[in-house]
MMTF fields as JSON, N, C-alpha, C and O atoms, coordinates in Angstrom:
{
  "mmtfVersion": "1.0.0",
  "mmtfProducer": "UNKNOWN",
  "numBonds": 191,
  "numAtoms": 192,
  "numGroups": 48,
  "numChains": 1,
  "numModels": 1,
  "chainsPerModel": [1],
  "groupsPerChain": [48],
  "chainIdList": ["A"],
  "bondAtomList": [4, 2, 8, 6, 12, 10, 16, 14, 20, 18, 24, 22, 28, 26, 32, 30, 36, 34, 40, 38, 44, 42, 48, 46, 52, 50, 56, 54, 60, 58, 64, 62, 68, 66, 72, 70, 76, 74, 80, 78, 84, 82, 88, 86, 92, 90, 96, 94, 100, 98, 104, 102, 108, 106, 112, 110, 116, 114, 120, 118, 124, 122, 128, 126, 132, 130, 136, 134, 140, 138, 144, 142, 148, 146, 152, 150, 156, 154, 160, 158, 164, 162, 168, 166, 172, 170, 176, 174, 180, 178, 184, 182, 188, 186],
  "bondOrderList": [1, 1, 1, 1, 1, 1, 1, 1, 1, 1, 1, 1, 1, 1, 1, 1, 1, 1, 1, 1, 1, 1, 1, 1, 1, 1, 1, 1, 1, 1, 1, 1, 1, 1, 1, 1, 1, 1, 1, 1, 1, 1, 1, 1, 1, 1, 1],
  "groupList": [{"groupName": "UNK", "atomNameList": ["N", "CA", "C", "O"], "elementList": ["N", "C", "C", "O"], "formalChargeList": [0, 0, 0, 0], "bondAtomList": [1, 0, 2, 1, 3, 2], "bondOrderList": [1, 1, 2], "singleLetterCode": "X", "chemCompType": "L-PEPTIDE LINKING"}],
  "groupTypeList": [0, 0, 0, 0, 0, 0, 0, 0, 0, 0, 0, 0, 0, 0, 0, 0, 0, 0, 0, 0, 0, 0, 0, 0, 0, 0, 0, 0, 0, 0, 0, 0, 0, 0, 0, 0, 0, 0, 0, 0, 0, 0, 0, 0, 0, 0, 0, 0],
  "groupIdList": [1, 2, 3, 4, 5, 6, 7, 8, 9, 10, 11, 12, 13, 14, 15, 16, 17, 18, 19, 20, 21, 22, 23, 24, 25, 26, 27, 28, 29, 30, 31, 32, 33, 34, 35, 36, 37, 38, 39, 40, 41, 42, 43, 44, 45, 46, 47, 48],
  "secStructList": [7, 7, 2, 2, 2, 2, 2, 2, 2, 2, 2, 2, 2, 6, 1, 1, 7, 2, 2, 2, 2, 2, 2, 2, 2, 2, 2, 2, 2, 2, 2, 2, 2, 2, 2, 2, 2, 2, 2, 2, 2, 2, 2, 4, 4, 4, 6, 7],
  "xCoordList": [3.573, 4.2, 5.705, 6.314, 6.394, 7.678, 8.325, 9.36, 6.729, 7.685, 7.905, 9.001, 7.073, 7.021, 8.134, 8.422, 8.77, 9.715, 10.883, 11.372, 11.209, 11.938, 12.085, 13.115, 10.776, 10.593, 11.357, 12.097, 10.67, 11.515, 12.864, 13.446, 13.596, 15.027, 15.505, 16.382, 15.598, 16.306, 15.923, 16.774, 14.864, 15.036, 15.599, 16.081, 15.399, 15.803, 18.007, 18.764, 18.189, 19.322, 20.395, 21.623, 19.367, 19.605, 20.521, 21.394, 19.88, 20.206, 19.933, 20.68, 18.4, 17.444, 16.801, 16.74, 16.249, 15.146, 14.056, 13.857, 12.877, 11.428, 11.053, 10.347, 11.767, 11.21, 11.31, 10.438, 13.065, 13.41, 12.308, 11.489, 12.012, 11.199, 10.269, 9.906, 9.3, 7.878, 8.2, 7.571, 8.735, 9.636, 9.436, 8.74, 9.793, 10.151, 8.817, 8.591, 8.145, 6.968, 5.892, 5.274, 5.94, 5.012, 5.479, 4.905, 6.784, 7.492, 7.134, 6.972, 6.965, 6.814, 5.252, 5.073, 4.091, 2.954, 2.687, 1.818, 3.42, 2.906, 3.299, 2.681, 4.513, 4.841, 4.129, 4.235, 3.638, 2.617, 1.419, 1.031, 0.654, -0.25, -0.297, -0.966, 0.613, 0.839, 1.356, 1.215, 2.052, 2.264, 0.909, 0.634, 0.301, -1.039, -1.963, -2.978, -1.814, -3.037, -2.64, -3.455, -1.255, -0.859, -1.45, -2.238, -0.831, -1.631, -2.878, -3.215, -4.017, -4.95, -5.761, -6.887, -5.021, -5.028, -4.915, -5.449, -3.825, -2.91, -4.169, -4.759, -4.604, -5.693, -6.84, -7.274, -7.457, -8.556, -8.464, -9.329, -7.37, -7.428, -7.489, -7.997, -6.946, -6.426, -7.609, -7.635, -8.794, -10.09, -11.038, -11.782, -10.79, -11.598, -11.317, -12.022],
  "yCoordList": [68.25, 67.357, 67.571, 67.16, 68.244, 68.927, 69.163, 68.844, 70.681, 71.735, 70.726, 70.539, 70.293, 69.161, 68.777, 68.607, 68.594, 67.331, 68.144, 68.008, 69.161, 70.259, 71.29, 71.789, 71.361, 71.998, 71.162, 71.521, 69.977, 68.989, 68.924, 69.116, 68.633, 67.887, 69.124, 68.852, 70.711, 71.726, 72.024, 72.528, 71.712, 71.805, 70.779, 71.098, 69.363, 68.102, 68.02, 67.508, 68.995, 68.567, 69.919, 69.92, 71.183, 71.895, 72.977, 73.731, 72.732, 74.429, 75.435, 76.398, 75.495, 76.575, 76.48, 75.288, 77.152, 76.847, 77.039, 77.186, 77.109, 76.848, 78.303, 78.555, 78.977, 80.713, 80.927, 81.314, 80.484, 80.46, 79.412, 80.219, 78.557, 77.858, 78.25, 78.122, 79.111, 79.541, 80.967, 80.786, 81.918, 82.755, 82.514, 83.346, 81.375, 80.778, 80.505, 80.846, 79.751, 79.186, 80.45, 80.753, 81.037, 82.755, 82.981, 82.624, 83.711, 83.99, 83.634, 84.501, 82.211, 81.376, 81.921, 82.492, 81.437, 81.829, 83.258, 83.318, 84.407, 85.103, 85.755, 86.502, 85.088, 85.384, 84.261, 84.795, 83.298, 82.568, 83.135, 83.095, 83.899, 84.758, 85.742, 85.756, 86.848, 87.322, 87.5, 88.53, 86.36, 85.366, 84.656, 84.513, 84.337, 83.804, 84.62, 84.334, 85.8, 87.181, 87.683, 88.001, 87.956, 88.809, 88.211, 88.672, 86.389, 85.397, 85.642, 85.692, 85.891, 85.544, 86.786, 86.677, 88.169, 88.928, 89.883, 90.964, 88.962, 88.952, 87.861, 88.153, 86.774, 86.024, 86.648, 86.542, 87.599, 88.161, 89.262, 89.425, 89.915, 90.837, 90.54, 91.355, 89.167, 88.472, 88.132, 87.522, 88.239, 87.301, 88.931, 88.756, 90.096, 90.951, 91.617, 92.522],
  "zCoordList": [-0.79, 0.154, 0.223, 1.211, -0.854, -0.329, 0.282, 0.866, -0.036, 1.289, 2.517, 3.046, 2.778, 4.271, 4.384, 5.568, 3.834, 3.358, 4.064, 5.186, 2.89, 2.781, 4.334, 4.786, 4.855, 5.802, 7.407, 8.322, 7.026, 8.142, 8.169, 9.236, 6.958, 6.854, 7.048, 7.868, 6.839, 7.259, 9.086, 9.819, 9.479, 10.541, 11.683, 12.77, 11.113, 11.666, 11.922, 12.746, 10.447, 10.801, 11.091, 11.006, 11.501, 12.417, 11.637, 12.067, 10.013, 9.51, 9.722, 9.554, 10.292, 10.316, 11.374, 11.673, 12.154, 13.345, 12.989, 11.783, 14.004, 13.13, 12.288, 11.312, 13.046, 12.529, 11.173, 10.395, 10.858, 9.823, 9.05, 8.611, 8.794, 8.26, 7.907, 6.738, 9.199, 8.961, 7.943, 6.9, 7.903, 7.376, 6.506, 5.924, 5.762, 4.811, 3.679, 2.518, 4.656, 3.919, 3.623, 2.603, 4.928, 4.305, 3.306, 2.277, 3.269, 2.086, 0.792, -0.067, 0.515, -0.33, -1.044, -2.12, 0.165, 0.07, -0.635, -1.505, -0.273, -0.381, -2.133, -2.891, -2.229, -3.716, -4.828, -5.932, -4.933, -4.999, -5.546, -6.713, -4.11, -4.631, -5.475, -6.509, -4.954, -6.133, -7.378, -8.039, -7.778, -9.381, -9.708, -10.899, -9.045, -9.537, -9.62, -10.256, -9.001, -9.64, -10.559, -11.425, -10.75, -12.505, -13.394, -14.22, -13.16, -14.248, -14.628, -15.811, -13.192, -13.668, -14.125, -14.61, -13.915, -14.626, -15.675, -15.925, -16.362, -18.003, -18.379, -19.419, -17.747, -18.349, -18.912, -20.059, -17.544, -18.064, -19.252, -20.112, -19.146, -20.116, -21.284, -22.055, -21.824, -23.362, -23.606, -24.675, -23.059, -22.793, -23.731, -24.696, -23.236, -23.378, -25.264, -25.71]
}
């Protein structure tokens, strides 16, 4: 609920436009994923 947050008040008060925003949130997403696959692949290995 944050990003929302975060996502609104930079665009509401006209730091960023929406691009920048969406930009933003991919961005976000996509490093996310891949921090959560190393994890869960340093996981599996400690497992074997």
């Amino acid at each position: 609920m944050r990003c929302i947050g975060i996502v609104y008040s930079t665009i509401a008060t006209r730091q960023h436009v929406a691009v920048d925003a969406l930009a933003g949130l991919l961005l976000g997403m996509l490093a996310a994923y891949w921090s959560l696959r190393e994890r869960m692949r340093k996981a599996q290995q400690a497992t074997i």
